[in-house]
N, C-alpha and C positions, 0 to 999 in steps of 0.2 A: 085613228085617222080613217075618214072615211074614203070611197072609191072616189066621187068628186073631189077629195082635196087632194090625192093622188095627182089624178088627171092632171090638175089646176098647179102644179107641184112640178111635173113634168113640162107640162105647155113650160113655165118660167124657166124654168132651164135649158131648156131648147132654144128662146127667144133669149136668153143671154148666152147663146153659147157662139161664139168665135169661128171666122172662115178656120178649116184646118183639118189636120188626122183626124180626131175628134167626132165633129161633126161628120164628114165622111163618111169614116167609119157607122155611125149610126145611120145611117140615109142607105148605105150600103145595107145591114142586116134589116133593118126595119121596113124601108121601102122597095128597093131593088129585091131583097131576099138572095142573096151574095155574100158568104160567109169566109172569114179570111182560109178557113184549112181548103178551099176550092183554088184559091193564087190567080192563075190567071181568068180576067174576063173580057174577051174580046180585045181592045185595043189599052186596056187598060190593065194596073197590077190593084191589087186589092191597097186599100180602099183607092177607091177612083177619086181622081181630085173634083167631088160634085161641087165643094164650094167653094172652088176658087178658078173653076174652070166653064165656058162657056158652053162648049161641047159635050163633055163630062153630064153635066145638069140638065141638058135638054132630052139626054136618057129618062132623065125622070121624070120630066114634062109626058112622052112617049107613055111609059107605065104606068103614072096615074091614069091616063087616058085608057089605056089599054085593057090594063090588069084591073084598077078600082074606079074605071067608069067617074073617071073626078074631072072635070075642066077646072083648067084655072085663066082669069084675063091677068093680064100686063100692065102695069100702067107704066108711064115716066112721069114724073113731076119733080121739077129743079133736079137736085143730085140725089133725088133718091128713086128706089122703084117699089112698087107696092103692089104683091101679089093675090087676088082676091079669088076665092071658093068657097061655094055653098051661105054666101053671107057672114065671113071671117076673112081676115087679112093679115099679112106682116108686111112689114116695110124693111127697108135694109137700103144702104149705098151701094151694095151690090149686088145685081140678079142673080148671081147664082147661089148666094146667101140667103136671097130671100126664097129661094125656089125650094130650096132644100128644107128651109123652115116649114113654110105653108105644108111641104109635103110630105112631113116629118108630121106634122099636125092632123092633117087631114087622114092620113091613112092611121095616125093611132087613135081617133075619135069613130072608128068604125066600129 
């Protein structure tokens, strides 16, 4: 298997994976750089609830920004929301599902 089918391998499973621990937890080691044997961070216990929380996730909005120099825009349309960077997108019924995605995506495409 080559290094693009990897990638392309990972993206799908990220993009099917579910608000939850899970997700979190990877958005936690991958993006944030926040490892469970650390326990506490800030107002949060490890993994921080990024996908199913409002507040949670706009941490990560913060660190892309910050740490990998990444914007992302917002959109709303009908009941969904669709977050776009660098010319890619995810969509999701929930923003902080979808935030988590895109920025699960974007900082492992570096």
């Amino acid at each position: 298997m080559t290094a693009t089918d990897q990638l392309e391998n990972e993206r799908q499973r990220i993009l099917e994976m579910k608000p939850g621990r899970e997700l979190d937890a990877l958005v936690e080691t991958v993006v944030m750089k926040r490892f469970a044997s650390t326990g506490e961070h800030g107002d949060w216990t490890y993994p921080a609830p990024r996908s199913r929380n409002v507040a949670a996730v706009w941490e990560v909005v913060e660190k892309l920004r910050d740490d990998y120099n990444t914007q992302i825009d917002i959109f709303v349309e009908d009941s969904s929301y669709i977050v776009f960077w660098e010319n890619k997108w995810v969509e999701s019924e929930s923003i902080a599902e979808a935030i988590c995605k895109a920025a699960l995506l974007a900082v492992m495409a570096r």
